[in-house]
Each structure stands twice: as C-alpha cells, then as structure tokens.
N, C-alpha and C positions, 0 to 999 in steps of 0.2 A: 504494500500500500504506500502511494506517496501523497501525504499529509503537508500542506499548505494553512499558514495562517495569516488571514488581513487584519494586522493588529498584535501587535506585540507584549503586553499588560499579564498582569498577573496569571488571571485563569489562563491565557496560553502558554505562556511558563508553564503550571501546573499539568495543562495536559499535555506538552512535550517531553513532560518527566514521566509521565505516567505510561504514554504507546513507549517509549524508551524502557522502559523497566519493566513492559508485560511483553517486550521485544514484535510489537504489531511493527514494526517499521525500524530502519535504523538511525541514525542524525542523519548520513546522506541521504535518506528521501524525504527529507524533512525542511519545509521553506516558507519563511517566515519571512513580514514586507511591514515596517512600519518606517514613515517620515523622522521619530526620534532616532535615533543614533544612539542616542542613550539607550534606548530599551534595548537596541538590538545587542547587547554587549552581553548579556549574560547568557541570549541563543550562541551566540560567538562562541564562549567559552564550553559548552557544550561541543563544538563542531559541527552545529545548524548553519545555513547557507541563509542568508541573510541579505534582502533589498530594502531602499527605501522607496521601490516604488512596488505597485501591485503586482507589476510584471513577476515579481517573483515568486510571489504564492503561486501563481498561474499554471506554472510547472508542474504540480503535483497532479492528483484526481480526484481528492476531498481539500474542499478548502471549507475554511473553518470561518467564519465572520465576527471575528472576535473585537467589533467596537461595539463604542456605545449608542445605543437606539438613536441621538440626535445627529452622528456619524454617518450611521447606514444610510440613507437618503444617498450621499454624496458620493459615499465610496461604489454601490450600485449603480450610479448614473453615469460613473467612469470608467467602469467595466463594459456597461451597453455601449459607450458612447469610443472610447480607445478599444477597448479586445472582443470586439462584438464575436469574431469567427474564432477565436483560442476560448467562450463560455460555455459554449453549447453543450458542452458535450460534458459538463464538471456537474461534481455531486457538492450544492451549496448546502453547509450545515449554518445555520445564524443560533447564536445566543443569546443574541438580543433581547434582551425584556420588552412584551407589551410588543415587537412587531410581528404582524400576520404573514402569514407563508403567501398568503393572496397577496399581499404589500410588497413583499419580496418582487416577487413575479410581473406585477403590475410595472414595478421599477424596471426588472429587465428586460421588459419587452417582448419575452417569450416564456411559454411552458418549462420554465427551468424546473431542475432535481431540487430542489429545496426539501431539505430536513430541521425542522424547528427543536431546539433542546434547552432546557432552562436547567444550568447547572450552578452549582454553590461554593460559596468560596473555600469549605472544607476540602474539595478534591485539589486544593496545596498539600496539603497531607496525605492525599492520598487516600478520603474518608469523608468522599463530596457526597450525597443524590441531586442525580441527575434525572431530570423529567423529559424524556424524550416523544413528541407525537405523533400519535399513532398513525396520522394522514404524511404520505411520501409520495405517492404518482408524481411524476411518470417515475421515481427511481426506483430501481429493481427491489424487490425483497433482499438480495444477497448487498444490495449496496446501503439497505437499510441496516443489514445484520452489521454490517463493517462498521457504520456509525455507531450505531449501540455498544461494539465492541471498544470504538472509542474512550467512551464514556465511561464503559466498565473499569477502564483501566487505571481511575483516577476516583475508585469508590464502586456507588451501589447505583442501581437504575429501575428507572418506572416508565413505560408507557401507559400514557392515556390521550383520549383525543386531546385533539387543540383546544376544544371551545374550553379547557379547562385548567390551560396553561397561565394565564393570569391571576388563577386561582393559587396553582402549584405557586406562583412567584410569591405568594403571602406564608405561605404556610414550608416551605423549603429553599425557595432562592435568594429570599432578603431576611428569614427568621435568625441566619447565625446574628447578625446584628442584635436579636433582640436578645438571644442568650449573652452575647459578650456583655450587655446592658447589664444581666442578670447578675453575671460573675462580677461583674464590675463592684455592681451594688454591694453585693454578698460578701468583699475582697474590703469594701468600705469599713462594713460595721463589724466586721474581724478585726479590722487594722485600731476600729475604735476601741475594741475591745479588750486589746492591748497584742494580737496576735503581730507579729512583722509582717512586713507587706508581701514580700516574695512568699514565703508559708500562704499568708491569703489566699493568695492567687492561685498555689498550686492546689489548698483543700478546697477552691471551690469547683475549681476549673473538672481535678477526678470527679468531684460527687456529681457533678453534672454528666461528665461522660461515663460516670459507671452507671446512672441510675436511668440512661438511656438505651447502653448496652443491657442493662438487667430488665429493662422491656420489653428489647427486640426478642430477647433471648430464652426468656419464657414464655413470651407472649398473651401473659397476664392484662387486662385493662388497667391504665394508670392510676384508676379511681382504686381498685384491689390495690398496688403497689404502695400506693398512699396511704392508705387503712392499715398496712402493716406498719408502716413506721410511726402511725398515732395511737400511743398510748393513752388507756383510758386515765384522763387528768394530769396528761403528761406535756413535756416542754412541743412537742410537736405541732401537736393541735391549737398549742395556744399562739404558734406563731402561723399556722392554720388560719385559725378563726380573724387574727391580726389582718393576713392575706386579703380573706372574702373582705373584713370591713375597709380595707382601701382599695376595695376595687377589680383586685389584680388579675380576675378571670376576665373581666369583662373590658380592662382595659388594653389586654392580648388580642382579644375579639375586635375591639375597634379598631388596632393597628393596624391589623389585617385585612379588616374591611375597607380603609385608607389606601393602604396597598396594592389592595385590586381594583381599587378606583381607580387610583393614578395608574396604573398598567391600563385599564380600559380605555383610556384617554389617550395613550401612545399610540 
C-alpha cells in the first residue's frame, strides 16, 4: 500500500507511526505534503518522502486529508483545478470533522472514492477509536478493508453510517478533551490536598484509564461498575451525590449536544 498524507499535524504523525509498526507499508511508500517545513521535519526523521506541495501525496493510492475542515475547501479545489487527471483514480480518506462525503465530491467535481473516518487524538499512542463510515461507493470493498486497516493500526475501530458521524464526533472525537478536563480537575484538588503535582496527574490519569479498561473488559454497565465502588454511607457516594448536585451528568450531555451542533453547521 502507498499511503499519502495532505497535511502534516499531529494525527498524521500518529498514523504514520502506527501503518509503520503494524508494517501495512514501509516509510518509502509513504508521502507526506505540507507548506510548513517545520512539520515536515519529524516525517524526515522517520525517512518519509516529504513535499511542500500536494504533488507529493499524489504518489501514493490512499491519500489521507488530514486538514482542518476550514482547509479542505481549498486544498480540494487545487486538486480538481492543478491534478484533475493524477485524482481519478485515488482512494480519498478525509478526517475532517462535520465535512460530508457528498461535500467532498461536490468539491471535486466527480464521483470520487471518498472514505469519511473521525479519529481521536489517543491513536498518538496508539489507543485512538476510530469511527469509520459505513457509505464508500464507488471504492471497492477490498479498498475499504485497506482503510479500516489503516485505522486499526493506531487503536480500535467502529463503523456506522454517516448520518451518525457528527454524532461519533461528540461522544469519541472531541470527548479526550473532556476527560483531560477531568484529570485536570481531579490533579487540582489532589495537589490541594497536599498530594505533589506529578503523583496527581499520574493517580488520576490510571484511575481513568483503568476504570475504562475495566468496562471494556467485563462488559458490565457503568451504572453496575459504579454501585461497586459506593459504599453504603461511604466516601464515594458522597462525592457521588456532590456530582448529581453540580450538574455533572447533565452538563456532559450538553457539551455534546454543542458539539454536534457545531459539526452540523460545518
């Protein structure tokens, strides 16, 4: 497979470390095109082939659209407009938030392979989900498996339609934000408490990812996993009951419901 990305930033870092170390591709089929120079310094040090213009994603057979949603407009309309006859035939993946696959298409002017995928900032670690949709026409089944295999390689994956990808963006593509909030918080009133800051950060940061992993993994309802750690007239519950009276289910709810507004609107 030779993997192209327009856009140089973080998550494409992350998923050229990830086809690299699940060995889908080697660095030389690997080509990466941003106008910074800066970014392209750490593909470099990999021994990724590296342009600053489009031309060089263009190379490969999955190119990857890794800007930001007010970018894609632009970088689309210079692909239709400069490499009309080197597009036709590429498998476009976008991860763009909030842009439609129809949007995509519309931009280039023809029935292009568009693959829509909303992924998260945890596949840096290698312990992203990735929401990929379920609509691909005209791209083959076997170039959709190649995509998804992408993805796998930088974490866990989900399909579901499209119409429910604005959804996925509330609830998996923007929520690490709202857990670092959490730990943040949590790391605060440690630190208040006379804990050092570094300890903070690390006992909140495991309780979080253990008490995530101890969901996947039993597959218990959170409501159950909860109930085990409140004891009857114990410290839990009372910072429990603390929770419900500031809000804190409902103010998750609305963030999310925020969320997939502003996506709806892009």
């Amino acid at each position: 497979m030779k993997l192209g990305f327009i856009g140089g930033g973080n998550m494409a870092y992350a998923i050229c470390g990830g086809v690299l170390a699940a060995e889908l591709c080697t660095e030389k089929e690997i080509f990466v095109s941003d106008p910074n120079q800066d970014a392209l310094k750490k593909f470099k040090k990999l021994g990724i082939s590296v342009k600053d213009s489009n031309a060089g994603a263009l190379q490969a057979d999955y190119i990857i659209l890794a800007v930001k949603p007010y970018i894609l407009p632009s970088v689309l309309t210079e692909l239709r407009e400069k490499y009309a006859s080197k597009i036709k035939d590429k498998v476009f993946i976008t991860i763009a938030a909030g842009v439609e696959i129809s949007a995509i298409k519309d931009v280039l002017g023809f029935d292009a392979k568009v693959i829509r995928v909303m992924p998260n900032t945890p596949a840096m670690a290698l312990c992203g989900m990735s929401v990929i949709a379920a609509e691909h026409m005209p791209a083959s089944p076997e170039e959709f498996t190649s995509a998804v295999n992408i993805f796998k390689a930088v974490g866990e994956t989900e399909i579901l339609p499209e119409s429910l990808l604005n959804s996925v963006i509330a609830v998996s593509g923007s929520s690490p934000a709202y857990v670092f909030m959490m730990i943040e918080a949590m790391a605060d009133a440690a630190v208040r408490d006379g804990i050092a800051r570094k300890s903070a950060y690390r006992l909140a940061a495991q309780s979080v990812m253990g008490a995530a992993k101890l969901m996947l993994e039993t597959g218990k309802h959170p409501g159950e996993l909860k109930d085990m750690v409140c004891s009857p007239k114990g410290t839990t519950i009372e910072a429990v009951k603390r929770l419900e009276e500031c809000g804190f289910r409902s103010a998750i709810m609305a963030a999310m419901q925020a969320c997939t507004e502003k996506a709806d609107l892009m």
